[in-house]
C-alpha positions, 0 to 999 in steps of 0.5 A: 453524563457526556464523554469527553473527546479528546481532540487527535492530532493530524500528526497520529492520523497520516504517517508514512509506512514502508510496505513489503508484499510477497506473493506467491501463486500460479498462473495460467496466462499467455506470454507474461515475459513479453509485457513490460515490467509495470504491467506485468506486475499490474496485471499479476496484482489483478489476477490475484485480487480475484482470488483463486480459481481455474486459472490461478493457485494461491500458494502463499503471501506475507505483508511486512508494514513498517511505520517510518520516521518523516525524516527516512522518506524522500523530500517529495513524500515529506512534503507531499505529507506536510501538505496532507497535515496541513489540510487536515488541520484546517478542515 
């Protein structure tokens, strides 16, 4: 007997998330103050998606995703999102 697929909406498959990440980790690196702050976090981010080794500890990291509600975003992210339901919806 074939199964039955129910349809989804575009609605349950994009949403807009607020996301907190916290990591902690040691790092042997030269002169990281005197970068700007953008790739100073670029380039801490790198480091630590390598994971460990001689040149970097790992000592902790927590990740907080909470789903907001369309009207919490900024009027660019809602329709920025608009657009992507949309497009959804047609193909």
């Amino acid at each position: 007997m074939g199964r039955s697929i129910k349809p989804s909406s575009p609605d349950e498959h994009i949403s807009i998330y607020e996301c907190e990440v916290r990591l902690k980790f040691r790092i042997i690196e030269e002169a990281l103050t005197a970068r700007d702050r953008d790739a100073l976090i670029e380039t801490l981010v790198d480091a630590f998606t390598y994971g460990s080794d001689d040149y970097l500890e790992a000592l902790d990291s927590q990740v907080n995703i909470q789903k907001l509600q369309d009207m919490d975003a900024s009027p660019a992210m809602r329709r920025q999102l608009i657009r992507l339901r949309n497009s959804n919806r047609l193909a």
